[in-house]
C-alpha positions in Angstrom: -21.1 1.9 0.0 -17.4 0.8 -1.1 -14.8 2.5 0.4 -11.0 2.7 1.1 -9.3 4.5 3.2 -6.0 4.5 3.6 -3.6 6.1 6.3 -0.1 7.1 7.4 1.4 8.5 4.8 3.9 11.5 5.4 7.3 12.9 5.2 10.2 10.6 6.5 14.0 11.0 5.9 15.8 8.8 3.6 16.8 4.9 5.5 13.6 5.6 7.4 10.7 3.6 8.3 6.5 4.3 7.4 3.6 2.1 7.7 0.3 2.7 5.8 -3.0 1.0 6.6 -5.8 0.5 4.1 -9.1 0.0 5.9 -12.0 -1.4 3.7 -15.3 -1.0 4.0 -19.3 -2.0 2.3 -18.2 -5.1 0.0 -16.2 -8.4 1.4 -13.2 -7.3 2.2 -11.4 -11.0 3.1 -12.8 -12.7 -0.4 -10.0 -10.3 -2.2 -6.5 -10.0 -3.1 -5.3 -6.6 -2.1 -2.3 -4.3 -4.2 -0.6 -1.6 -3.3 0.0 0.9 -6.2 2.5 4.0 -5.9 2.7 7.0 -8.9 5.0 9.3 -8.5 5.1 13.0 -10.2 5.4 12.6 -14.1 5.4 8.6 -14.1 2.9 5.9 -14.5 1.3 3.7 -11.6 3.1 0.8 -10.8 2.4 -2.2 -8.6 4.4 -2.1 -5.1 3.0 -5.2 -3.8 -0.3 -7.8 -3.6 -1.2 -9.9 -0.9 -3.8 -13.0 -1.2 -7.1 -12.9 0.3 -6.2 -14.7 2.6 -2.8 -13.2 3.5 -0.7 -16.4 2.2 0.7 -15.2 -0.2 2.5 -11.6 -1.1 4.8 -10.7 -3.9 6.4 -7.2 -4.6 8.4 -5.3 -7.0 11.8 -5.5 -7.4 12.0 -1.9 -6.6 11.1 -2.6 -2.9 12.1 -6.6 -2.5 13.4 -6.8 1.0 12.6 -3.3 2.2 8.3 -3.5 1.7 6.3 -5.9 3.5 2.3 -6.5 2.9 0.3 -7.5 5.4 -3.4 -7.7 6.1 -6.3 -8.1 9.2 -9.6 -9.7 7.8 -11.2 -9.1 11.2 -10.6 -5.1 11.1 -11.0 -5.3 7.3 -7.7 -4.0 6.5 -4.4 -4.3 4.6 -1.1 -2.9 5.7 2.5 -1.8 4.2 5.4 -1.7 6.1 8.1 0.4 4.3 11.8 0.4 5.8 14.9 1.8 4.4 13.0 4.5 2.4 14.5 6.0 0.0 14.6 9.3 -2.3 12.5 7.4 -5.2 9.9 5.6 -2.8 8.2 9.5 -2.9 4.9 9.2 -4.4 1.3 8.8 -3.6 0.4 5.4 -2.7 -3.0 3.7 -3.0 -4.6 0.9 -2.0 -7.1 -1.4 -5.0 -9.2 -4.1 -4.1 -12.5 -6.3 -5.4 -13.6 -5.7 -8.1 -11.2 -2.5 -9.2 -12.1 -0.4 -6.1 -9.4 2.2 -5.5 -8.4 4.2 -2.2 -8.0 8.4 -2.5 -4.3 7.2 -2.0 -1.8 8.9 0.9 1.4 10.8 -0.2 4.6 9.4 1.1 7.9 12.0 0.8 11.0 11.1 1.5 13.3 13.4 1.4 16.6 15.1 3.7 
Protein backbone atom coordinates (compact mmCIF):
# COMPACT_ATOMS: atom_id res chain seq x y z
CA UNK A 1 0.00 0.00 0.00
CA UNK A 2 0.87 3.92 -0.24
CA UNK A 3 3.01 5.15 2.23
CA UNK A 4 5.21 7.99 3.48
CA UNK A 5 7.43 8.16 5.93
CA UNK A 6 9.20 10.81 6.81
CA UNK A 7 12.20 11.23 9.26
CA UNK A 8 14.53 13.60 11.30
CA UNK A 9 12.66 15.78 12.77
CA UNK A 10 13.63 17.14 16.38
CA UNK A 11 14.60 19.86 18.59
CA UNK A 12 17.57 22.14 17.25
CA UNK A 13 18.55 25.64 18.54
CA UNK A 14 17.90 28.70 16.66
CA UNK A 15 20.75 29.35 13.40
CA UNK A 16 20.92 25.54 13.40
CA UNK A 17 20.82 23.07 10.88
CA UNK A 18 18.09 19.76 10.33
CA UNK A 19 17.48 17.49 7.50
CA UNK A 20 14.26 15.49 7.03
CA UNK A 21 13.89 12.50 4.60
CA UNK A 22 10.61 11.43 3.13
CA UNK A 23 10.81 7.88 1.88
CA UNK A 24 7.89 6.73 -0.36
CA UNK A 25 6.62 3.67 -0.87
CA UNK A 26 3.64 1.20 -3.07
CA UNK A 27 2.76 3.86 -5.98
CA UNK A 28 5.54 5.51 -8.44
CA UNK A 29 7.36 7.43 -6.56
CA UNK A 30 9.74 9.29 -9.51
CA UNK A 31 6.38 10.06 -11.93
CA UNK A 32 5.58 12.87 -9.02
CA UNK A 33 6.24 16.24 -7.96
CA UNK A 34 6.86 16.16 -4.21
CA UNK A 35 5.87 19.30 -1.42
CA UNK A 36 6.84 19.83 1.70
CA UNK A 37 4.04 21.23 3.98
CA UNK A 38 4.72 22.70 7.55
CA UNK A 39 1.55 23.74 10.23
CA UNK A 40 2.50 25.13 13.10
CA UNK A 41 0.22 25.37 16.44
CA UNK A 42 -2.93 27.53 15.74
CA UNK A 43 -2.06 28.28 11.94
CA UNK A 44 -3.01 26.86 8.63
CA UNK A 45 -0.67 24.50 6.45
CA UNK A 46 1.40 26.16 4.19
CA UNK A 47 3.70 25.13 1.32
CA UNK A 48 7.58 25.07 2.33
CA UNK A 49 8.78 23.86 -0.89
CA UNK A 50 8.08 21.43 -4.22
CA UNK A 51 10.49 19.76 -6.19
CA UNK A 52 9.71 18.18 -9.89
CA UNK A 53 9.54 14.61 -10.52
CA UNK A 54 12.40 14.67 -11.74
CA UNK A 55 14.30 16.85 -9.27
CA UNK A 56 14.76 19.88 -12.00
CA UNK A 57 13.01 21.97 -10.68
CA UNK A 58 12.26 23.28 -6.84
CA UNK A 59 10.67 26.42 -5.65
CA UNK A 60 10.06 27.52 -2.01
CA UNK A 61 8.41 30.05 0.11
CA UNK A 62 9.57 33.22 0.75
CA UNK A 63 9.58 32.27 4.34
CA UNK A 64 12.58 29.90 3.81
CA UNK A 65 14.20 31.27 0.33
CA UNK A 66 17.85 30.78 0.85
CA UNK A 67 17.78 28.84 4.10
CA UNK A 68 15.55 25.43 2.70
CA UNK A 69 16.79 23.27 0.04
CA UNK A 70 14.61 20.21 -1.61
CA UNK A 71 16.14 17.56 -2.85
CA UNK A 72 15.17 14.09 -3.93
CA UNK A 73 16.68 10.21 -4.74
CA UNK A 74 14.30 8.36 -7.28
CA UNK A 75 16.50 5.23 -6.80
CA UNK A 76 15.78 5.03 -2.82
CA UNK A 77 12.34 6.53 -3.53
CA UNK A 78 12.78 9.54 -1.45
CA UNK A 79 12.66 13.30 -1.10
CA UNK A 80 14.74 15.33 1.26
CA UNK A 81 14.84 18.91 3.07
CA UNK A 82 17.73 20.53 4.15
CA UNK A 83 16.84 23.28 6.71
CA UNK A 84 19.84 25.75 7.84
CA UNK A 85 19.65 28.80 9.80
CA UNK A 86 16.45 27.65 11.75
CA UNK A 87 14.72 29.83 13.27
CA UNK A 88 12.05 30.37 16.26
CA UNK A 89 8.99 30.31 13.61
CA UNK A 90 10.31 27.26 11.43
CA UNK A 91 8.71 25.14 14.68
CA UNK A 92 5.98 23.09 13.40
CA UNK A 93 5.21 19.65 12.11
CA UNK A 94 6.34 19.11 8.68
CA UNK A 95 4.96 16.71 6.16
CA UNK A 96 5.67 15.32 3.14
CA UNK A 97 2.49 15.03 -0.01
CA UNK A 98 2.89 13.35 -3.10
CA UNK A 99 0.82 11.53 -6.14
CA UNK A 100 -2.21 11.72 -6.16
CA UNK A 101 -2.79 13.73 -2.56
CA UNK A 102 -0.88 11.13 -0.47
CA UNK A 103 0.29 12.60 2.74
CA UNK A 104 3.18 11.56 5.30
CA UNK A 105 2.11 11.25 9.35
CA UNK A 106 4.53 14.43 9.26
CA UNK A 107 7.71 14.84 11.86
CA UNK A 108 7.80 17.80 14.42
CA UNK A 109 10.58 20.20 14.07
CA UNK A 110 11.25 22.63 17.37
CA UNK A 111 13.45 25.18 17.41
CA UNK A 112 13.85 26.75 20.26
CA UNK A 113 16.95 28.21 22.92
Amino acid sequence: QVQLVESGGGLVQPGGSLRLSCAASGFAFSNYATSWYRQAPGKERGMVAVISSTGGITSYADSVKGRFTISRDNAKNTVYLQMSRLKFEDTAVYYCVTGHNYWGQGTQVTVSS
